[in-house]
C-alpha positions in Angstrom: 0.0 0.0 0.0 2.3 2.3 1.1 4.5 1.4 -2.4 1.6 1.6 -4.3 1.6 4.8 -3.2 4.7 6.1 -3.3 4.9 4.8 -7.0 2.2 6.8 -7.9 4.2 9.8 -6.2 6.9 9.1 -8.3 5.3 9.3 -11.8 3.2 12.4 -11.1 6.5 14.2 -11.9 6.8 12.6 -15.3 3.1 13.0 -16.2 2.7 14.4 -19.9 0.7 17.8 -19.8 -0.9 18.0 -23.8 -3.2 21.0 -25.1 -5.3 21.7 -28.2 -6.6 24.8 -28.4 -7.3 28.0 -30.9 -5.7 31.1 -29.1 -7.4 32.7 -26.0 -8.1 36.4 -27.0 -7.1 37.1 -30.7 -7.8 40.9 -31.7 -10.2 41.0 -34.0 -11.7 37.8 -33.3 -15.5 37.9 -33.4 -18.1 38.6 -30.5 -20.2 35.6 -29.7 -17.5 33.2 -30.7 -16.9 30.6 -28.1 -13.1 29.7 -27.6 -13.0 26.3 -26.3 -9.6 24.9 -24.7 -9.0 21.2 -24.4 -6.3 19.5 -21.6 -5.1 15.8 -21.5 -3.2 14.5 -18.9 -1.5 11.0 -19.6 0.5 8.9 -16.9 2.1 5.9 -16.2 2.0 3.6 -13.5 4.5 1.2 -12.7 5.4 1.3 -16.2 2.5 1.0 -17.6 0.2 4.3 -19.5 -2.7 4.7 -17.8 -6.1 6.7 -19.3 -5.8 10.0 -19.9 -7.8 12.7 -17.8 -9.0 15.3 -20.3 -11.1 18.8 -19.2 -12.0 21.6 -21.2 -12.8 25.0 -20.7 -15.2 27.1 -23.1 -15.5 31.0 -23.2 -17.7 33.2 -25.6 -15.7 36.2 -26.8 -17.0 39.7 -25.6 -18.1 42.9 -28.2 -15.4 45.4 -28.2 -17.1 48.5 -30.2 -15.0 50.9 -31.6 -15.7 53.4 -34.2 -13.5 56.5 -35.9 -14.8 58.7 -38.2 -12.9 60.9 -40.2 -13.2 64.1 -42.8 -12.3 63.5 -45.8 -10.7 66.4 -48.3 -8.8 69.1 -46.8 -10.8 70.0 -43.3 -12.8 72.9 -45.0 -15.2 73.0 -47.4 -15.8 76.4 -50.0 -19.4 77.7 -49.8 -21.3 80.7 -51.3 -24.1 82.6 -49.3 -27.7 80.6 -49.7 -26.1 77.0 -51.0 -28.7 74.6 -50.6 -27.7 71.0 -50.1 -23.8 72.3 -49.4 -22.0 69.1 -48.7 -18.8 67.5 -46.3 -18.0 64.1 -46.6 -17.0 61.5 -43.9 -15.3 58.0 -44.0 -17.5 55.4 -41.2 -15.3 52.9 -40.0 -16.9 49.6 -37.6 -13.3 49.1 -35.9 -15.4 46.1 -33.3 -15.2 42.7 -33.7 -19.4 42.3 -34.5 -21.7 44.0 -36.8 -23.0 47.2 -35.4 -25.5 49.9 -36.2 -24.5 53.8 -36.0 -26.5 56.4 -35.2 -25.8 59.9 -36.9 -25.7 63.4 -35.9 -24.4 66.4 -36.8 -22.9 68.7 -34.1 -23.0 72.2 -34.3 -22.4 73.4 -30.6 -18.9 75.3 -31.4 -19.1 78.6 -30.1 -15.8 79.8 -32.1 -18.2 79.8 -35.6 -20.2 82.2 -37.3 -22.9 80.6 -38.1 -25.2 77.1 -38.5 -26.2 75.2 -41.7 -30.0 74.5 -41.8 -31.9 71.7 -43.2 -29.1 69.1 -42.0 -29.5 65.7 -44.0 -27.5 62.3 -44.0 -26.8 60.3 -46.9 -24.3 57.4 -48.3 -22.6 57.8 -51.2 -23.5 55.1 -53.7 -19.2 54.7 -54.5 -18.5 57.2 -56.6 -17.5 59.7 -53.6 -19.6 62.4 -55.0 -22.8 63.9 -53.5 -25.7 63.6 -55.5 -29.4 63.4 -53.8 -30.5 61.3 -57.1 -28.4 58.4 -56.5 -27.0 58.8 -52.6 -29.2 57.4 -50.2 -30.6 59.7 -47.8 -30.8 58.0 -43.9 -30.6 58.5 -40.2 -28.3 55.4 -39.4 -25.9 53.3 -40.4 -27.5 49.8 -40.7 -26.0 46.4 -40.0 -22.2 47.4 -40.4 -19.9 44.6 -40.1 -16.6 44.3 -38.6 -13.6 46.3 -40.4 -16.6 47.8 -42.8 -16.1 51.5 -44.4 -19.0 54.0 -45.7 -18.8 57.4 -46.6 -21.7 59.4 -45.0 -22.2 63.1 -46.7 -23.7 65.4 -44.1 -25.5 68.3 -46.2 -27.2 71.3 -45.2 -28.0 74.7 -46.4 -26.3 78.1 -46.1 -27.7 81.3 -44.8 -28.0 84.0 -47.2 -26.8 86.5 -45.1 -23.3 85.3 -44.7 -20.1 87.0 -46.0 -16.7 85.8 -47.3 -14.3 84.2 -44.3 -17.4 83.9 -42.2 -17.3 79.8 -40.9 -19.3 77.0 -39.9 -17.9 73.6 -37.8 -19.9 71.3 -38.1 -18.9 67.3 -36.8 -20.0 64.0 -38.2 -21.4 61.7 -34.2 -21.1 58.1 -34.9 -22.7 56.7 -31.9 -23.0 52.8 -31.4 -25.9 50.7 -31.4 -26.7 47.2 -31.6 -27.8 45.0 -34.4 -30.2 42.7 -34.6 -29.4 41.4 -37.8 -32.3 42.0 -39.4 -32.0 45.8 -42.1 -34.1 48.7 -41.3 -34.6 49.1 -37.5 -32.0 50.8 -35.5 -31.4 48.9 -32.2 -30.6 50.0 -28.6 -27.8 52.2 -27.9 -24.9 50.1 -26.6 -23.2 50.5 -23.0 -20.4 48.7 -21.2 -21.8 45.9 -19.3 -21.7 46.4 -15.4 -19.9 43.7 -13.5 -17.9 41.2 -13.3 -17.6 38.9 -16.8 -20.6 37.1 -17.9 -21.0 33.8 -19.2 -22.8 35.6 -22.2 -21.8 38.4 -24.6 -20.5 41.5 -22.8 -20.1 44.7 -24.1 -17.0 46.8 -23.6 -17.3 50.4 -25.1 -13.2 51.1 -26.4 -13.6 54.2 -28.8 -11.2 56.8 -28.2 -12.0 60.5 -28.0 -13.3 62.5 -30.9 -13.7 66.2 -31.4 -17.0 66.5 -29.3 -17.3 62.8 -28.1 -15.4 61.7 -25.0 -13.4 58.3 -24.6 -15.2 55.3 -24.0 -18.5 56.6 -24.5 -19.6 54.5 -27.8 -19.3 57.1 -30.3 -16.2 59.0 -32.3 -16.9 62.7 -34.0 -14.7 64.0 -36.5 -15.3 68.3 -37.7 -15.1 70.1 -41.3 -15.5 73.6 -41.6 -18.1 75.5 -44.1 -15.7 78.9 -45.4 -17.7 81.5 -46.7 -16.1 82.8 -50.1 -18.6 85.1 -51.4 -18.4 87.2 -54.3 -18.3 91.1 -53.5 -19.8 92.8 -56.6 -20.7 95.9 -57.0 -22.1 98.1 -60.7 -21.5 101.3 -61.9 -23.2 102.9 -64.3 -21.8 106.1 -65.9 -22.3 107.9 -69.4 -20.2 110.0 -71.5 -21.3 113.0 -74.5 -19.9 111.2 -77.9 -20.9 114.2 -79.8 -24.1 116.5 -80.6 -25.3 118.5 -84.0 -24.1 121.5 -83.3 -20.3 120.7 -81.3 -19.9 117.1 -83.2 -17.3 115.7 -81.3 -15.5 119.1 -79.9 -16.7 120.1 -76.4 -20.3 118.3 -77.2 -23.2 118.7 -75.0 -26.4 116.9 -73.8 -28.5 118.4 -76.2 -31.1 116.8 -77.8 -29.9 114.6 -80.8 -26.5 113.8 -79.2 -25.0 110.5 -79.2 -24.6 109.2 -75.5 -22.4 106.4 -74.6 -23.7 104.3 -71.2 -21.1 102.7 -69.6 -21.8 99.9 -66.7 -19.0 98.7 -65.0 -19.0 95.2 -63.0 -16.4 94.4 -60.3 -15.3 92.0 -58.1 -13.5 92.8 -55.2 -10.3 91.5 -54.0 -10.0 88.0 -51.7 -13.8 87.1 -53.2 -15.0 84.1 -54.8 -15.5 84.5 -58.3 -19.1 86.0 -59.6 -20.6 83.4 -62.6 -23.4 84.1 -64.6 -23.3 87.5 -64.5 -26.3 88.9 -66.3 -26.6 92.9 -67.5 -30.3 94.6 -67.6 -30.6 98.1 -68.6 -33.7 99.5 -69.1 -33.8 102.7 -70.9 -35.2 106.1 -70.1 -37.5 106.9 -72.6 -36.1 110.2 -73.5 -33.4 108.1 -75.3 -33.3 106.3 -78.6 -30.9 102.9 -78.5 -28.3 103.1 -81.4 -28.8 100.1 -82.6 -25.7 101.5 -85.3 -23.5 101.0 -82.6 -24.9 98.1 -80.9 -23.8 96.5 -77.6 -20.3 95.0 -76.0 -19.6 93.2 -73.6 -16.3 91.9 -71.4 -14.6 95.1 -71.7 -12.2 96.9 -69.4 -12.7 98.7 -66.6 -12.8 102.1 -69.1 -15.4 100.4 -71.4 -13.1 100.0 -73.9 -12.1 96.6 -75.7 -15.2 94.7 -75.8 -16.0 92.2 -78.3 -19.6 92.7 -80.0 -22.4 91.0 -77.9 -25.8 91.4 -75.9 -29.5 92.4 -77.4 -31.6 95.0 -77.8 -35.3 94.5 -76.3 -37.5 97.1 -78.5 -40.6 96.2 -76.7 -39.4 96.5 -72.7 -36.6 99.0 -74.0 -33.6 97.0 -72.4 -30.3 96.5 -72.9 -29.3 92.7 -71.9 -25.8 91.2 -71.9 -23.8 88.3 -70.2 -20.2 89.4 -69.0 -17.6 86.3 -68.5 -16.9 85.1 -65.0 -15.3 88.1 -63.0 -12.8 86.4 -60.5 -11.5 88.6 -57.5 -10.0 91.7 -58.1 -11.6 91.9 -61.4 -13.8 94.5 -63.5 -15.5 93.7 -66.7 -18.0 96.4 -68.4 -20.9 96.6 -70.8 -21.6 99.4 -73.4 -23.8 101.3 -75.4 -24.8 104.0 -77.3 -28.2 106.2 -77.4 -29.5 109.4 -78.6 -30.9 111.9 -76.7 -34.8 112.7 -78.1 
Protein backbone atom coordinates (compact mmCIF):
# COMPACT_ATOMS: atom_id res chain seq x y z
CA UNK A 1 0.00 0.00 0.00
CA UNK A 2 2.27 2.31 1.11
CA UNK A 3 4.53 1.36 -2.36
CA UNK A 4 1.65 1.64 -4.29
CA UNK A 5 1.60 4.82 -3.22
CA UNK A 6 4.70 6.08 -3.29
CA UNK A 7 4.89 4.76 -7.03
CA UNK A 8 2.20 6.77 -7.93
CA UNK A 9 4.25 9.81 -6.17
CA UNK A 10 6.94 9.09 -8.34
CA UNK A 11 5.28 9.30 -11.81
CA UNK A 12 3.24 12.38 -11.05
CA UNK A 13 6.54 14.16 -11.86
CA UNK A 14 6.83 12.60 -15.30
CA UNK A 15 3.10 12.96 -16.17
CA UNK A 16 2.73 14.37 -19.93
CA UNK A 17 0.75 17.83 -19.80
CA UNK A 18 -0.90 18.03 -23.81
CA UNK A 19 -3.18 21.05 -25.13
CA UNK A 20 -5.32 21.71 -28.20
CA UNK A 21 -6.55 24.83 -28.44
CA UNK A 22 -7.27 28.03 -30.90
CA UNK A 23 -5.75 31.11 -29.11
CA UNK A 24 -7.36 32.74 -26.02
CA UNK A 25 -8.14 36.37 -26.99
CA UNK A 26 -7.08 37.11 -30.71
CA UNK A 27 -7.76 40.91 -31.67
CA UNK A 28 -10.18 41.01 -33.98
CA UNK A 29 -11.71 37.83 -33.28
CA UNK A 30 -15.50 37.92 -33.36
CA UNK A 31 -18.07 38.57 -30.46
CA UNK A 32 -20.18 35.56 -29.66
CA UNK A 33 -17.51 33.19 -30.71
CA UNK A 34 -16.92 30.60 -28.06
CA UNK A 35 -13.10 29.72 -27.57
CA UNK A 36 -12.97 26.27 -26.29
CA UNK A 37 -9.57 24.88 -24.68
CA UNK A 38 -9.03 21.20 -24.36
CA UNK A 39 -6.31 19.53 -21.60
CA UNK A 40 -5.15 15.80 -21.48
CA UNK A 41 -3.20 14.45 -18.91
CA UNK A 42 -1.52 11.05 -19.58
CA UNK A 43 0.46 8.92 -16.86
CA UNK A 44 2.12 5.92 -16.22
CA UNK A 45 2.04 3.58 -13.47
CA UNK A 46 4.55 1.23 -12.72
CA UNK A 47 5.38 1.32 -16.23
CA UNK A 48 2.46 0.97 -17.57
CA UNK A 49 0.17 4.31 -19.47
CA UNK A 50 -2.69 4.72 -17.77
CA UNK A 51 -6.09 6.68 -19.32
CA UNK A 52 -5.78 9.97 -19.95
CA UNK A 53 -7.77 12.72 -17.78
CA UNK A 54 -9.02 15.29 -20.27
CA UNK A 55 -11.05 18.78 -19.17
CA UNK A 56 -11.98 21.58 -21.15
CA UNK A 57 -12.75 25.02 -20.68
CA UNK A 58 -15.23 27.13 -23.08
CA UNK A 59 -15.54 30.97 -23.16
CA UNK A 60 -17.68 33.20 -25.60
CA UNK A 61 -15.65 36.17 -26.76
CA UNK A 62 -17.04 39.69 -25.58
CA UNK A 63 -18.09 42.87 -28.16
CA UNK A 64 -15.36 45.45 -28.20
CA UNK A 65 -17.12 48.49 -30.17
CA UNK A 66 -15.01 50.89 -31.63
CA UNK A 67 -15.67 53.45 -34.15
CA UNK A 68 -13.52 56.53 -35.91
CA UNK A 69 -14.78 58.71 -38.17
CA UNK A 70 -12.87 60.86 -40.17
CA UNK A 71 -13.23 64.14 -42.75
CA UNK A 72 -12.28 63.48 -45.76
CA UNK A 73 -10.75 66.36 -48.31
CA UNK A 74 -8.84 69.08 -46.76
CA UNK A 75 -10.80 69.99 -43.30
CA UNK A 76 -12.82 72.91 -44.97
CA UNK A 77 -15.17 73.00 -47.42
CA UNK A 78 -15.78 76.39 -49.98
CA UNK A 79 -19.40 77.72 -49.77
CA UNK A 80 -21.28 80.70 -51.28
CA UNK A 81 -24.06 82.58 -49.30
CA UNK A 82 -27.71 80.59 -49.74
CA UNK A 83 -26.06 77.04 -51.03
CA UNK A 84 -28.75 74.57 -50.56
CA UNK A 85 -27.66 70.97 -50.15
CA UNK A 86 -23.78 72.33 -49.37
CA UNK A 87 -22.04 69.06 -48.74
CA UNK A 88 -18.83 67.52 -46.25
CA UNK A 89 -17.98 64.09 -46.61
CA UNK A 90 -17.00 61.50 -43.86
CA UNK A 91 -15.34 57.95 -43.97
CA UNK A 92 -17.54 55.45 -41.19
CA UNK A 93 -15.31 52.86 -39.96
CA UNK A 94 -16.89 49.61 -37.60
CA UNK A 95 -13.32 49.12 -35.91
CA UNK A 96 -15.45 46.13 -33.34
CA UNK A 97 -15.21 42.69 -33.68
CA UNK A 98 -19.35 42.29 -34.48
CA UNK A 99 -21.73 43.99 -36.79
CA UNK A 100 -22.99 47.16 -35.39
CA UNK A 101 -25.47 49.94 -36.23
CA UNK A 102 -24.53 53.83 -36.00
CA UNK A 103 -26.53 56.43 -35.18
CA UNK A 104 -25.79 59.94 -36.90
CA UNK A 105 -25.67 63.39 -35.91
CA UNK A 106 -24.41 66.38 -36.82
CA UNK A 107 -22.93 68.74 -34.15
CA UNK A 108 -23.03 72.16 -34.33
CA UNK A 109 -22.35 73.35 -30.61
CA UNK A 110 -18.91 75.25 -31.44
CA UNK A 111 -19.11 78.57 -30.08
CA UNK A 112 -15.81 79.81 -32.11
CA UNK A 113 -18.23 79.78 -35.57
CA UNK A 114 -20.20 82.25 -37.29
CA UNK A 115 -22.93 80.55 -38.12
CA UNK A 116 -25.15 77.08 -38.53
CA UNK A 117 -26.19 75.25 -41.73
CA UNK A 118 -29.96 74.51 -41.79
CA UNK A 119 -31.95 71.72 -43.22
CA UNK A 120 -29.13 69.13 -41.96
CA UNK A 121 -29.46 65.71 -43.98
CA UNK A 122 -27.49 62.34 -43.97
CA UNK A 123 -26.82 60.33 -46.89
CA UNK A 124 -24.29 57.41 -48.29
CA UNK A 125 -22.63 57.75 -51.15
CA UNK A 126 -23.52 55.08 -53.66
CA UNK A 127 -19.21 54.65 -54.47
CA UNK A 128 -18.50 57.22 -56.64
CA UNK A 129 -17.50 59.74 -53.63
CA UNK A 130 -19.62 62.40 -54.96
CA UNK A 131 -22.78 63.88 -53.52
CA UNK A 132 -25.71 63.55 -55.53
CA UNK A 133 -29.39 63.43 -53.84
CA UNK A 134 -30.55 61.31 -57.13
CA UNK A 135 -28.37 58.39 -56.48
CA UNK A 136 -27.00 58.78 -52.65
CA UNK A 137 -29.17 57.35 -50.23
CA UNK A 138 -30.56 59.69 -47.76
CA UNK A 139 -30.78 58.01 -43.95
CA UNK A 140 -30.61 58.48 -40.22
CA UNK A 141 -28.35 55.39 -39.36
CA UNK A 142 -25.85 53.29 -40.42
CA UNK A 143 -27.51 49.78 -40.70
CA UNK A 144 -25.97 46.41 -40.04
CA UNK A 145 -22.16 47.40 -40.40
CA UNK A 146 -19.86 44.64 -40.10
CA UNK A 147 -16.59 44.26 -38.56
CA UNK A 148 -13.62 46.33 -40.40
CA UNK A 149 -16.63 47.84 -42.81
CA UNK A 150 -16.07 51.49 -44.37
CA UNK A 151 -19.00 53.96 -45.69
CA UNK A 152 -18.77 57.38 -46.60
CA UNK A 153 -21.69 59.43 -44.99
CA UNK A 154 -22.20 63.09 -46.75
CA UNK A 155 -23.75 65.41 -44.09
CA UNK A 156 -25.52 68.30 -46.24
CA UNK A 157 -27.23 71.34 -45.21
CA UNK A 158 -27.95 74.73 -46.37
CA UNK A 159 -26.26 78.12 -46.15
CA UNK A 160 -27.72 81.27 -44.76
CA UNK A 161 -27.96 84.05 -47.19
CA UNK A 162 -26.80 86.49 -45.06
CA UNK A 163 -23.26 85.26 -44.71
CA UNK A 164 -20.06 87.03 -45.99
CA UNK A 165 -16.68 85.85 -47.30
CA UNK A 166 -14.30 84.20 -44.31
CA UNK A 167 -17.41 83.89 -42.21
CA UNK A 168 -17.30 79.82 -40.90
CA UNK A 169 -19.30 76.95 -39.93
CA UNK A 170 -17.89 73.57 -37.81
CA UNK A 171 -19.88 71.32 -38.13
CA UNK A 172 -18.90 67.32 -36.78
CA UNK A 173 -19.99 64.05 -38.16
CA UNK A 174 -21.43 61.71 -34.23
CA UNK A 175 -21.15 58.12 -34.93
CA UNK A 176 -22.73 56.73 -31.88
CA UNK A 177 -22.99 52.78 -31.41
CA UNK A 178 -25.89 50.72 -31.40
CA UNK A 179 -26.70 47.22 -31.55
CA UNK A 180 -27.82 45.03 -34.45
CA UNK A 181 -30.19 42.69 -34.61
CA UNK A 182 -29.38 41.38 -37.76
CA UNK A 183 -32.33 42.01 -39.42
CA UNK A 184 -31.97 45.82 -42.06
CA UNK A 185 -34.12 48.71 -41.33
CA UNK A 186 -34.62 49.10 -37.51
CA UNK A 187 -31.96 50.75 -35.49
CA UNK A 188 -31.40 48.94 -32.23
CA UNK A 189 -30.60 49.99 -28.63
CA UNK A 190 -27.78 52.15 -27.89
CA UNK A 191 -24.88 50.13 -26.63
CA UNK A 192 -23.22 50.51 -22.96
CA UNK A 193 -20.41 48.68 -21.23
CA UNK A 194 -21.81 45.86 -19.34
CA UNK A 195 -21.73 46.35 -15.42
CA UNK A 196 -19.92 43.74 -13.49
CA UNK A 197 -17.85 41.18 -13.33
CA UNK A 198 -17.55 38.88 -16.76
CA UNK A 199 -20.64 37.10 -17.86
CA UNK A 200 -21.02 33.83 -19.24
CA UNK A 201 -22.76 35.64 -22.19
CA UNK A 202 -21.83 38.40 -24.56
CA UNK A 203 -20.50 41.47 -22.75
CA UNK A 204 -20.15 44.67 -24.07
CA UNK A 205 -16.97 46.76 -23.63
CA UNK A 206 -17.34 50.39 -25.09
CA UNK A 207 -13.21 51.10 -26.41
CA UNK A 208 -13.57 54.20 -28.79
CA UNK A 209 -11.20 56.80 -28.21
CA UNK A 210 -12.00 60.47 -28.01
CA UNK A 211 -13.34 62.51 -30.94
CA UNK A 212 -13.66 66.21 -31.37
CA UNK A 213 -17.02 66.53 -29.35
CA UNK A 214 -17.29 62.79 -28.10
CA UNK A 215 -15.44 61.67 -25.00
CA UNK A 216 -13.44 58.27 -24.57
CA UNK A 217 -15.23 55.34 -23.96
CA UNK A 218 -18.53 56.57 -24.48
CA UNK A 219 -19.61 54.50 -27.83
CA UNK A 220 -19.31 57.12 -30.28
CA UNK A 221 -16.17 59.01 -32.29
CA UNK A 222 -16.93 62.70 -34.02
CA UNK A 223 -14.70 64.02 -36.48
CA UNK A 224 -15.27 68.27 -37.74
CA UNK A 225 -15.14 70.11 -41.33
CA UNK A 226 -15.51 73.63 -41.57
CA UNK A 227 -18.11 75.55 -44.10
CA UNK A 228 -15.73 78.89 -45.36
CA UNK A 229 -17.68 81.53 -46.74
CA UNK A 230 -16.06 82.84 -50.11
CA UNK A 231 -18.57 85.08 -51.43
CA UNK A 232 -18.41 87.24 -54.31
CA UNK A 233 -18.33 91.12 -53.53
CA UNK A 234 -19.75 92.77 -56.61
CA UNK A 235 -20.74 95.90 -56.98
CA UNK A 236 -22.06 98.11 -60.70
CA UNK A 237 -21.49 101.34 -61.85
CA UNK A 238 -23.20 102.95 -64.26
CA UNK A 239 -21.84 106.12 -65.87
CA UNK A 240 -22.33 107.93 -69.40
CA UNK A 241 -20.18 110.03 -71.55
CA UNK A 242 -21.30 113.02 -74.46
CA UNK A 243 -19.91 111.18 -77.94
CA UNK A 244 -20.90 114.22 -79.78
CA UNK A 245 -24.12 116.54 -80.63
CA UNK A 246 -25.29 118.45 -84.01
CA UNK A 247 -24.07 121.47 -83.29
CA UNK A 248 -20.34 120.65 -81.32
CA UNK A 249 -19.88 117.06 -83.19
CA UNK A 250 -17.33 115.70 -81.28
CA UNK A 251 -15.47 119.11 -79.94
CA UNK A 252 -16.69 120.10 -76.43
CA UNK A 253 -20.29 118.34 -77.25
CA UNK A 254 -23.20 118.66 -75.05
CA UNK A 255 -26.37 116.90 -73.81
CA UNK A 256 -28.52 118.41 -76.24
CA UNK A 257 -31.12 116.79 -77.79
CA UNK A 258 -29.91 114.59 -80.75
CA UNK A 259 -26.50 113.76 -79.16
CA UNK A 260 -24.97 110.48 -79.24
CA UNK A 261 -24.59 109.16 -75.48
CA UNK A 262 -22.39 106.41 -74.61
CA UNK A 263 -23.70 104.34 -71.17
CA UNK A 264 -21.14 102.72 -69.58
CA UNK A 265 -21.78 99.89 -66.72
CA UNK A 266 -18.96 98.73 -64.97
CA UNK A 267 -18.98 95.22 -62.99
CA UNK A 268 -16.36 94.45 -60.32
CA UNK A 269 -15.27 91.96 -58.14
CA UNK A 270 -13.47 92.76 -55.15
CA UNK A 271 -10.33 91.47 -53.99
CA UNK A 272 -10.05 87.99 -51.74
CA UNK A 273 -13.75 87.09 -53.21
CA UNK A 274 -15.01 84.14 -54.79
CA UNK A 275 -15.51 84.48 -58.33
CA UNK A 276 -19.10 86.00 -59.63
CA UNK A 277 -20.63 83.41 -62.56
CA UNK A 278 -23.40 84.09 -64.56
CA UNK A 279 -23.31 87.51 -64.45
CA UNK A 280 -26.34 88.89 -66.33
CA UNK A 281 -26.57 92.90 -67.50
CA UNK A 282 -30.28 94.58 -67.62
CA UNK A 283 -30.62 98.13 -68.60
CA UNK A 284 -33.70 99.48 -69.07
CA UNK A 285 -33.77 102.69 -70.87
CA UNK A 286 -35.22 106.08 -70.09
CA UNK A 287 -37.50 106.91 -72.55
CA UNK A 288 -36.05 110.20 -73.49
CA UNK A 289 -33.38 108.10 -75.25
CA UNK A 290 -33.25 106.33 -78.60
CA UNK A 291 -30.87 102.93 -78.53
CA UNK A 292 -28.35 103.15 -81.38
CA UNK A 293 -28.78 100.08 -82.58
CA UNK A 294 -25.72 101.54 -85.26
CA UNK A 295 -23.54 101.02 -82.65
CA UNK A 296 -24.92 98.14 -80.93
CA UNK A 297 -23.76 96.51 -77.55
CA UNK A 298 -20.26 94.96 -76.05
CA UNK A 299 -19.63 93.16 -73.63
CA UNK A 300 -16.27 91.93 -71.39
CA UNK A 301 -14.57 95.12 -71.70
CA UNK A 302 -12.24 96.86 -69.41
CA UNK A 303 -12.74 98.70 -66.58
CA UNK A 304 -12.83 102.10 -69.05
CA UNK A 305 -15.37 100.45 -71.40
CA UNK A 306 -13.10 99.98 -73.93
CA UNK A 307 -12.05 96.57 -75.74
CA UNK A 308 -15.24 94.68 -75.76
CA UNK A 309 -16.04 92.22 -78.31
CA UNK A 310 -19.62 92.72 -79.99
CA UNK A 311 -22.38 90.95 -77.91
CA UNK A 312 -25.81 91.41 -75.87
CA UNK A 313 -29.51 92.38 -77.37
CA UNK A 314 -31.65 94.99 -77.84
CA UNK A 315 -35.26 94.52 -76.31
CA UNK A 316 -37.51 97.08 -78.48
CA UNK A 317 -40.57 96.19 -76.74
CA UNK A 318 -39.43 96.52 -72.72
CA UNK A 319 -36.64 98.96 -74.03
CA UNK A 320 -33.63 97.04 -72.45
CA UNK A 321 -30.35 96.51 -72.88
CA UNK A 322 -29.34 92.74 -71.89
CA UNK A 323 -25.78 91.21 -71.89
CA UNK A 324 -23.83 88.26 -70.21
CA UNK A 325 -20.21 89.38 -69.04
CA UNK A 326 -17.57 86.29 -68.49
CA UNK A 327 -16.89 85.07 -64.97
CA UNK A 328 -15.31 88.10 -63.00
CA UNK A 329 -12.77 86.39 -60.55
CA UNK A 330 -11.45 88.65 -57.50
CA UNK A 331 -9.98 91.66 -58.11
CA UNK A 332 -11.65 91.95 -61.39
CA UNK A 333 -13.75 94.55 -63.55
CA UNK A 334 -15.48 93.73 -66.69
CA UNK A 335 -17.96 96.40 -68.35
CA UNK A 336 -20.93 96.55 -70.84
CA UNK A 337 -21.60 99.44 -73.39
CA UNK A 338 -23.79 101.28 -75.44
CA UNK A 339 -24.77 104.00 -77.35
CA UNK A 340 -28.16 106.24 -77.35
CA UNK A 341 -29.48 109.44 -78.62
CA UNK A 342 -30.87 111.87 -76.68
CA UNK A 343 -34.79 112.65 -78.09
Amino acid sequence: MTRSKQLLGAVSSIALVAFSATPALAEGTTAGQDIVNNVSVTYDVGGVTQGAVVDSDTFTVDRKVNVTVAEVGNDTTEVAPGQLQAAIKFEVTNDSNDTVDFNLSADQSSAADDFDISNVKFYVDNGDGIFNPADDLEVTYLDEMAADETRTVFIVGDIPTGVTTGQTSDVALVADAHAADGTAGALGAELANTAGANTAGVDTVLADGAGDVDAAGDGDFSDTDTYVVAAADVTVVKSSRIISDPVNGATNPKAIPGAVVEYCIVVSNAAGSATATDVLVNDVLPADVTYDAGFGIFVNGNATCESGVAGGSYNATDNEVDGALNDIPAATSLSLYFRTTIN
